[in-house]
C-alpha positions as CSV (number, residue, x, y, z in Angstrom):
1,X,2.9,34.5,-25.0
2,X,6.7,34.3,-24.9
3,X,7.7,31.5,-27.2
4,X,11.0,30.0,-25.9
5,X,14.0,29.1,-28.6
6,X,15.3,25.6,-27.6
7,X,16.8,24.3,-27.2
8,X,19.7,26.8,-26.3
9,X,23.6,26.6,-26.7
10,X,24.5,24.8,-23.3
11,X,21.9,21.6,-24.0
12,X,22.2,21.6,-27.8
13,X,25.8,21.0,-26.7
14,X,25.3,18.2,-23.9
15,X,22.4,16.3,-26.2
16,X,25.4,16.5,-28.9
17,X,27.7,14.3,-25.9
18,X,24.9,12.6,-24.9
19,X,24.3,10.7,-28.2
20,X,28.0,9.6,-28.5
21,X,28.1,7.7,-25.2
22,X,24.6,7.0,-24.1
23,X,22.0,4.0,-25.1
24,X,19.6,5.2,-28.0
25,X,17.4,2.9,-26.6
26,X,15.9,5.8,-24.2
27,X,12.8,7.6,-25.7
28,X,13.7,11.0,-25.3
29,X,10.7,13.3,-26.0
30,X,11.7,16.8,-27.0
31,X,15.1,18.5,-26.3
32,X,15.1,19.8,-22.3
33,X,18.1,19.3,-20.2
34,X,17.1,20.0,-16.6
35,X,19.7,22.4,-14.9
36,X,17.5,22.5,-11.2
37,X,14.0,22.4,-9.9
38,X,12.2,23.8,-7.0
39,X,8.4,22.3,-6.2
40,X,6.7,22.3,-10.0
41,X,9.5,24.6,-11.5
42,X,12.3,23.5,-13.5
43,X,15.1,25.2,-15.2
44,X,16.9,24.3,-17.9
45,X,20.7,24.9,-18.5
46,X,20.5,27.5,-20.2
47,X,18.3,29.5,-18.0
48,X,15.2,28.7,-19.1
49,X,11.8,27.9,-16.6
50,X,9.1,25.8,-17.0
51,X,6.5,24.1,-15.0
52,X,6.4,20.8,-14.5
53,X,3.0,18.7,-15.5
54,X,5.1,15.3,-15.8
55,X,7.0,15.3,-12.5
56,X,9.5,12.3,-14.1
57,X,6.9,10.1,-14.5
58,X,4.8,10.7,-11.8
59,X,7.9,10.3,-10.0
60,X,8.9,13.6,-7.7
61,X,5.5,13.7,-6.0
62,X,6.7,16.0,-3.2
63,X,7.7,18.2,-6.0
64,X,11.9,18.8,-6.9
65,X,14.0,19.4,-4.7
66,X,12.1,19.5,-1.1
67,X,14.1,20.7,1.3
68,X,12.7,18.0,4.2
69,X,13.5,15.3,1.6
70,X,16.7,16.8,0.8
71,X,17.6,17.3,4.4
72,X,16.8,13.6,5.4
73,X,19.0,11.8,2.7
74,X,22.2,14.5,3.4
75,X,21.6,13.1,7.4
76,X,21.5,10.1,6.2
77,X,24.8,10.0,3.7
78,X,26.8,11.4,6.7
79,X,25.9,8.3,8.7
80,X,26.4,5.8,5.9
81,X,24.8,5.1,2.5
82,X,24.9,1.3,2.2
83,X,24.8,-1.6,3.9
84,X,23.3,-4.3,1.5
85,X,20.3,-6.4,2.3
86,X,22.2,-9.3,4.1
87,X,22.1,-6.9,7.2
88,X,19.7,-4.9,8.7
89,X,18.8,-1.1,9.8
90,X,16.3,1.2,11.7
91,X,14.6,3.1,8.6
92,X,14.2,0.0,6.4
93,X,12.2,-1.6,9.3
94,X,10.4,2.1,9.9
95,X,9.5,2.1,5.9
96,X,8.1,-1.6,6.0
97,X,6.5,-0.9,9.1
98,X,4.7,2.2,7.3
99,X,3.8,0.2,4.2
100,X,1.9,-2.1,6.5
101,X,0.1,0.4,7.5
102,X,-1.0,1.7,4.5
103,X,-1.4,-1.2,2.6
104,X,-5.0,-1.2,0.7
105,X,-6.0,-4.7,2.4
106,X,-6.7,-5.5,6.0
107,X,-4.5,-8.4,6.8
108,X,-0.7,-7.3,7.6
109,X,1.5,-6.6,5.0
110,X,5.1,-7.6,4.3
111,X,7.2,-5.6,1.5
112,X,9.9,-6.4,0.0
113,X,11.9,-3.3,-1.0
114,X,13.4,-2.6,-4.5
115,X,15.2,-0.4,-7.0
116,X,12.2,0.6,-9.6
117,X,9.0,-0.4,-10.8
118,X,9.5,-3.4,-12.9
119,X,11.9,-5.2,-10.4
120,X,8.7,-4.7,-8.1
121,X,6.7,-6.9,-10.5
122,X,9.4,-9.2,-11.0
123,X,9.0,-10.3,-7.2
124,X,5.2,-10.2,-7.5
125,X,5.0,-12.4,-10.2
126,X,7.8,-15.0,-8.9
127,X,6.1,-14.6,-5.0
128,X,2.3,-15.4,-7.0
129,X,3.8,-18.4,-8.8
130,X,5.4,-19.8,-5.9
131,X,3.2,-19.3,-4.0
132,X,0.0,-20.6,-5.8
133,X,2.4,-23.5,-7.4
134,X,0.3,-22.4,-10.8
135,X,2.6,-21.4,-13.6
136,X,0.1,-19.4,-15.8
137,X,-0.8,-15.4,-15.6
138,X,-3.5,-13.1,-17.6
139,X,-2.2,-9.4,-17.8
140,X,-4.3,-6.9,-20.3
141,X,-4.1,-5.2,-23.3
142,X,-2.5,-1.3,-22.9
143,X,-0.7,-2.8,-19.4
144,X,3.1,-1.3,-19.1
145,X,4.8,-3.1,-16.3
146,X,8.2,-2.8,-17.3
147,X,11.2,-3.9,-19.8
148,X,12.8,-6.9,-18.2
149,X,12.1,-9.8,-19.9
150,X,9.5,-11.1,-16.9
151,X,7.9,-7.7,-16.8
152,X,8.1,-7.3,-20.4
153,X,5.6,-10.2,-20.9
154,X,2.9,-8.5,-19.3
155,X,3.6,-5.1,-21.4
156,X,0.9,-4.6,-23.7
157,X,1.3,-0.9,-24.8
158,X,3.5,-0.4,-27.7
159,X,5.2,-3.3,-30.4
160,X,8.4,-2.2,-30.4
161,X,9.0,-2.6,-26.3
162,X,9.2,-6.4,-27.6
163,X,10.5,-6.2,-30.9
164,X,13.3,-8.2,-31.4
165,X,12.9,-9.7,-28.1
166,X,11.1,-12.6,-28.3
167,X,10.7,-14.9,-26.5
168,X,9.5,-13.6,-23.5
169,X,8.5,-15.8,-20.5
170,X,6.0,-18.2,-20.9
171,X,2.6,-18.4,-19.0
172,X,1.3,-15.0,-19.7
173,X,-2.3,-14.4,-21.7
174,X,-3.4,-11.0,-22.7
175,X,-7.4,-10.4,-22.5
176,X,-8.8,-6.7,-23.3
177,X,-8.5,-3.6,-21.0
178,X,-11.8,-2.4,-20.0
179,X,-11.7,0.9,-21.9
180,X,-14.7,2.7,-21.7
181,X,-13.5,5.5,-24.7
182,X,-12.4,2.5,-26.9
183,X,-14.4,-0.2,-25.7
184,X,-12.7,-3.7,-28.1
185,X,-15.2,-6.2,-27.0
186,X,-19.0,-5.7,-27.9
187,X,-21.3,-5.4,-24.6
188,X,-24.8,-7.0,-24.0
189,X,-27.9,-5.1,-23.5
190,X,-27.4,-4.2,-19.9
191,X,-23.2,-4.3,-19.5
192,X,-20.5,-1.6,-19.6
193,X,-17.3,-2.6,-20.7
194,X,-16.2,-3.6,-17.3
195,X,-19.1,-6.7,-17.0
196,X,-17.8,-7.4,-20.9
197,X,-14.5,-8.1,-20.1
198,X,-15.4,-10.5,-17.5
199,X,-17.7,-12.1,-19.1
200,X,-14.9,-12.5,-21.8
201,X,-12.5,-13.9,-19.2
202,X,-15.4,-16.7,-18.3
203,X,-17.1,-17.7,-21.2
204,X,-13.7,-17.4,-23.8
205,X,-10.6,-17.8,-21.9
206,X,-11.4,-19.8,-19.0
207,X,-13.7,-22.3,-21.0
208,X,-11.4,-22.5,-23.8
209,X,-8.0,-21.6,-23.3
210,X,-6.2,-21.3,-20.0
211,X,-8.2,-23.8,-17.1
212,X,-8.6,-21.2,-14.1
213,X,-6.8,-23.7,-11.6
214,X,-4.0,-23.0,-13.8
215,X,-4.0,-18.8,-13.4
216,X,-1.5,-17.8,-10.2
217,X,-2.5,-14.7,-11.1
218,X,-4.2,-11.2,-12.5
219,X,-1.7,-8.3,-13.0
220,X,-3.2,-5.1,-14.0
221,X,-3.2,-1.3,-13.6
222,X,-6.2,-0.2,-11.5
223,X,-5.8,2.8,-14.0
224,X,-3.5,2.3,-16.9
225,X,-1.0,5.0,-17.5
226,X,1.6,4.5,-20.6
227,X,-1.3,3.0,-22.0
228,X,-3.5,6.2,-22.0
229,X,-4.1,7.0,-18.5
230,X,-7.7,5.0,-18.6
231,X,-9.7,4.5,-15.8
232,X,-11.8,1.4,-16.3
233,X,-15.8,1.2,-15.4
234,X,-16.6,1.2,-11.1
235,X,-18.0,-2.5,-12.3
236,X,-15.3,-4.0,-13.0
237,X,-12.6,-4.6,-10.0
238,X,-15.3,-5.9,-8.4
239,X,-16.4,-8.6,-10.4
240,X,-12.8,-8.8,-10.9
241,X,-12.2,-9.6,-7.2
242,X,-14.9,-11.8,-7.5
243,X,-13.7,-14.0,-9.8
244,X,-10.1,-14.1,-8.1
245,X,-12.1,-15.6,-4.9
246,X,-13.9,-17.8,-7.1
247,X,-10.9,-19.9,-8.3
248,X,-8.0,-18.5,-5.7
249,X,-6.5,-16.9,-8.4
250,X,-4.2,-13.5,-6.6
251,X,-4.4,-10.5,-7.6
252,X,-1.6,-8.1,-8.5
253,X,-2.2,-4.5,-8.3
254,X,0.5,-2.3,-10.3
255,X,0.7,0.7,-8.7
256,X,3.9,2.1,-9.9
257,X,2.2,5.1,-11.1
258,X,-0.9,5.2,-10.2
259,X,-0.2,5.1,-6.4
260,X,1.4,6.8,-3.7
261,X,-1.5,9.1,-3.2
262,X,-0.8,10.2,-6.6
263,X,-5.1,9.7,-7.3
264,X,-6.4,11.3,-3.6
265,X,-6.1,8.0,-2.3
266,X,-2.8,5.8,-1.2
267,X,-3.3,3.0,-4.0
268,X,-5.6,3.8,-7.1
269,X,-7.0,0.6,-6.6
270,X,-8.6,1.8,-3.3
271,X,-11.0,4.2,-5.7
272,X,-12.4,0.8,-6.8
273,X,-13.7,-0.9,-3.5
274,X,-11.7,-4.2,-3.9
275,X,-8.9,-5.5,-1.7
276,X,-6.0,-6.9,-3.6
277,X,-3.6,-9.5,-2.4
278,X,-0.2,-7.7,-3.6
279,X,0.4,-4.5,-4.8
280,X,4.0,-3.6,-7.3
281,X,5.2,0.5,-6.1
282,X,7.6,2.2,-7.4
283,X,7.6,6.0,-8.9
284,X,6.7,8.4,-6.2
285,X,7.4,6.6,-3.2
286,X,10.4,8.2,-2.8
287,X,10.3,11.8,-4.3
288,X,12.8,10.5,-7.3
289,X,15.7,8.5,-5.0
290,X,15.3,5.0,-6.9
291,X,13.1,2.7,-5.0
292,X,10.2,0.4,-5.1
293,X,8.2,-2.4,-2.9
294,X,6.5,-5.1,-3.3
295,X,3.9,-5.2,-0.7
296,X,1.7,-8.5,-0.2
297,X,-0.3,-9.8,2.6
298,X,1.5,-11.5,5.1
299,X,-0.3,-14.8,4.1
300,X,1.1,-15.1,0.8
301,X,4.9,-14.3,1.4
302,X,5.3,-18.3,1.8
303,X,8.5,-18.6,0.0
304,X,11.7,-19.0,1.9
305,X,14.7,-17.3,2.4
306,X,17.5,-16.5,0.0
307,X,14.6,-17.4,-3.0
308,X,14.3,-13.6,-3.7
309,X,16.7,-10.8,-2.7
310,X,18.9,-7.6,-3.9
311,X,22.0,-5.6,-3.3
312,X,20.4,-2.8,-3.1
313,X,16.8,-3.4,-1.5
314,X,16.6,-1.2,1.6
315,X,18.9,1.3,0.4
316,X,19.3,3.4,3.8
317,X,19.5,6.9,1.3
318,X,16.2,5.8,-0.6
319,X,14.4,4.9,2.9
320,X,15.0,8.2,4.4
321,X,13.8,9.9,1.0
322,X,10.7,7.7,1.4
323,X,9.8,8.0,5.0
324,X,9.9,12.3,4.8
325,X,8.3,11.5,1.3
326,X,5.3,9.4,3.0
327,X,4.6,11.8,5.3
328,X,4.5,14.9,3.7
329,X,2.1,12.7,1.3
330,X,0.0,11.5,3.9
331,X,-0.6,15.1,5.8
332,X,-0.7,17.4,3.1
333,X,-0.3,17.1,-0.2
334,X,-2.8,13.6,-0.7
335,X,-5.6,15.7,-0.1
336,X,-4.0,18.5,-2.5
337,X,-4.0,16.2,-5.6
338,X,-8.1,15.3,-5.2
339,X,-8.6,19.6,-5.1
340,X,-6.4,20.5,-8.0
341,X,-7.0,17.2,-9.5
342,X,-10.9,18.1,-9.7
343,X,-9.7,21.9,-10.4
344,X,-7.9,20.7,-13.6
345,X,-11.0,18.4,-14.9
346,X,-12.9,21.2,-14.6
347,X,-11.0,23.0,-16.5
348,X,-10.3,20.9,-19.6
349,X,-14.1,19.5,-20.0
350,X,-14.3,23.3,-20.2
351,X,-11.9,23.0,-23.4
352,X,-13.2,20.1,-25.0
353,X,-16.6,21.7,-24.7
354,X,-15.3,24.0,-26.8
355,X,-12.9,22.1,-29.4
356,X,-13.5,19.2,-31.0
357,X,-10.5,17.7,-31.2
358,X,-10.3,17.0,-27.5
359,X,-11.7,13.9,-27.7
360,X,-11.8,12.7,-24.3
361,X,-10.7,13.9,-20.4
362,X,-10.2,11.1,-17.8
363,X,-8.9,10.9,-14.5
364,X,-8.5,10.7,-11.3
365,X,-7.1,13.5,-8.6
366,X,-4.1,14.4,-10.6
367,X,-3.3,11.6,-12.9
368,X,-5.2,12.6,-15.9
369,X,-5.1,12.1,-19.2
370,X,-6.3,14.1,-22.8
371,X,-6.9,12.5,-25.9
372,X,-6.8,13.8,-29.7
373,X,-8.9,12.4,-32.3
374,X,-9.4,13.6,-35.8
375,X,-13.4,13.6,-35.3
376,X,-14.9,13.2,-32.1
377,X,-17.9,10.6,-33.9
378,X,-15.2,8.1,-35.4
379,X,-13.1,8.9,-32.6
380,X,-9.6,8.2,-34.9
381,X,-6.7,9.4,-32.9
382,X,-4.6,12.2,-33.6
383,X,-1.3,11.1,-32.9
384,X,0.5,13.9,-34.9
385,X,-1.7,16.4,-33.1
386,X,-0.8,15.2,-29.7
387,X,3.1,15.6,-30.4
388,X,2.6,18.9,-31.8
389,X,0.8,19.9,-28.8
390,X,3.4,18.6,-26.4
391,X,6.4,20.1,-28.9
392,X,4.7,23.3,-28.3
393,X,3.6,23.4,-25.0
394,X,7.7,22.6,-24.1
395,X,8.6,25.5,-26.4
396,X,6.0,28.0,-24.1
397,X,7.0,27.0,-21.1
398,X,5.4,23.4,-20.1
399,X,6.2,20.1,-19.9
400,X,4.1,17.4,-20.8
401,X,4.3,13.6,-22.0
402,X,2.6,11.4,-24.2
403,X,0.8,8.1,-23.3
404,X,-1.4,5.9,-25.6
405,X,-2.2,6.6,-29.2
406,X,-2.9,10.0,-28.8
407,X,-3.3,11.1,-25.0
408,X,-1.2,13.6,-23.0
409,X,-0.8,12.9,-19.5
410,X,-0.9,15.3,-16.8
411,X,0.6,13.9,-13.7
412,X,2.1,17.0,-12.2
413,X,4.5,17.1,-8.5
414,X,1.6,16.4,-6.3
415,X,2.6,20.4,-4.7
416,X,0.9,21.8,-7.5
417,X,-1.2,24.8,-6.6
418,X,-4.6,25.7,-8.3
419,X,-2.4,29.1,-9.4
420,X,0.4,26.6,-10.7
421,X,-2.1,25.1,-12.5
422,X,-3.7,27.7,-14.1
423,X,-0.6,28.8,-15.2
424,X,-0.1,25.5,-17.0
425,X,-3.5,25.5,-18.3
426,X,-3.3,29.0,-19.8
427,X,-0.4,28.0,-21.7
428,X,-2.5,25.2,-23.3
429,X,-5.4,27.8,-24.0
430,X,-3.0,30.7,-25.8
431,X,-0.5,29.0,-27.8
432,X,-1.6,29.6,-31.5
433,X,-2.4,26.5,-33.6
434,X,-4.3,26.4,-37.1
435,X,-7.4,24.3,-37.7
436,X,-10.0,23.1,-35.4
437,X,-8.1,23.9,-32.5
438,X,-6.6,27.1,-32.6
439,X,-6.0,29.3,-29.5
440,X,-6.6,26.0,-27.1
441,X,-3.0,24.9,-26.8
């Protein structure tokens, strides 16, 4: 297999400018500078093709560059590209009026449109603790819901996205992810992970630490991504729910990645049974224009006006991105993510049956995630393995991200063909590495 040698001339020589005049702060993974992309295929400056099994995040769901997107944001620029939110226009209303629609509970929804993910959850948690007038939250362990400072108290995936910036807003308790691979809290004869978690939240924190008339709200991942892509126990949204109900506590979906059809499904909570009461998007609701929504039920949006608001919300370029977007979603490629989704699970139990060092393969429709351990009984993760994997896959021809302690995601353009995928997959199976696990990547 042809073994690329990056990176070439033209991008060593724009990484070189780059890292004079650009933050440090962004966690660049390996050395690709995107020239252009078509559907899963990118090309670097220098000429170089790969497929694309990261999509920006789980961000260009439509795949790069598709010509109905591109066509509806060059109509739209030619009419006029901002307005600001103090005034009003057609596809704004026409997204809204979709993401009611859509929306993974039954009452009528209201959104409130935004720039990215984490000012999505910004607004959820202000609307929840205005609201419910309580000032206290519960997020989980392995959440990621953003780096500004309100977001950035609900992340729980890595130290150093809070190092050196404490204090972070107050009112936030961390209680354990129900991860069924790495289960942290012991279970009782009879429970998953899922019932131990909840029985965790009743029995420790309500009883001892935070009163439950206190909570304004849950905010999780219905399937956590930077965290490791892990997709908790069917028991466990809806005891969950339940316990909302119980003591009108909301709960806050984050759907930045997971949703958008990105899982078969509009919202990844929607694989769980349970209705939430508002949902954070972001990511590939707009086939990479920046946008995201906050969508609640029309029952909770209580506060007033001018409490919450942006420049930018409603941007009439990111609208029309997201209306072709939520279309071409909706009628074809939803259902292509659960069939090349199930395709590539196939596929990479196949692997693991075969090498021990895969220790694990989770997902849903085409958010799925690997994980390396050292030995599959002690389960320790293989964190170096996992970077070596992804270093190599980028130098054959594929691009891949990390997530978790040692997990690689695969959250390809939602396009992606089984023959796109086997292409991607092959690459994992021939590239040559010693030890255990030789010949699988």
């Amino acid at each position: 297999m042809k073994v690329l040698n990056l990176p070439g001339p033209i991008a060593q020589s724009l990484i070189e400018r780059d890292r004079k005049v650009v933050s440090p702060s962004y966690p660049r993974g390996y050395p690709f500078v995107m020239d252009h992309g078509r559907g899963a295929e990118v090309w670097d400056v220098d000429g170089n093709r790969f497929l694309d099994f990261a999509a920006g995040i789980a961000v260009t769901s439509t795949g790069h560059s598709h010509p109905k997107v591109v066509t509806a944001i060059q109509e739209q620029a030619e009419k006029f590209i901002h307005i600001s939110s103090d005034f009003y226009h057609q596809k704004w209303v026409e997204v809204a009026e979709y993401l009611n629609r859509i929306a993974p509970f039954s009452e009528d929804a209201i959104s409130f449109l935004t720039n990215s993910g984490t000012e999505s959850v910004e607004a959820a948690i202000k609307l929840a603790r205005y609201h419910t007038g309580r000032p206290q939250f519960i997020g989980f362990t392995g959440g990621f819901h953003g780096r500004t400072m309100g977001a950035l108290s609900f992340t729980a995936s890595k130290p150093y996205y809070r190092q050196g910036f404490f204090p972070s807003m107050n009112g936030v308790t961390h209680v354990p992810y129900p991860d069924p691979y790495r289960p942290v809290l012991l279970a009782h004869p009879g429970e998953d992970v899922g019932d131990a978690v909840i029985r965790y939240i009743q029995e420790e924190l309500f009883e001892k630490m935070v009163p439950p008339q206190e909570v304004a709200a849950f905010l999780v991942e219905p399937i956590q991504g930077e965290g490791g892509y892990i997709v908790p126990p069917a028991s466990f949204f809806p005891q969950l729910r339940a316990l909302c109900d119980r003591y009108g506590i909301l709960l806050i979906a984050d759907e930045v990645q997971a949703g958008v059809g990105r899982t078969g499904r509009w919202w990844s909570i929607e694989n769980f049974g349970v209705e939430p009461d508002i949902i954070s998007v972001a990511k590939g609701i707009a086939s990479g224009v920046p946008m995201g929504a906050m969508v609640a039920r029309q029952s909770v949006v209580t506060w007033p006006k001018g409490s919450h608001g942006n420049t930018y919300g409603g941007n009439p370029l990111a609208c029309a991105a997201s209306l072709v977007t939520l279309d071409l979603i909706e009628h074809e490629y939803m259902a292509n993510a659960r069939t090349v989704g199930a395709y590539i699970l196939d596929r990479l139990r196949g692997m693991q049956a075969a090498h021990p060092s895969i220790g694990d393969v989770r997902g849903i429709g085409l958010m799925i995630g690997v994980e390396f351990v050292q030995d599959p009984i002690t389960r320790e993760p293989a964190r170096a393995l996992r970077d070596k994997i992804e270093e190599l896959a980028f130098h054959r021809g594929l691009l891949t991200l990390g997530c978790g302690k040692s997990t690689i995601r695969i959250s390809p353009t939602l396009t992606l063909s089984q023959a796109e995928a086997e292409e991607g997959l092959k690459i994992f199976e021939r590239s040559d590495l010693p030890g255990r696990i030789r010949n699988l990547f």
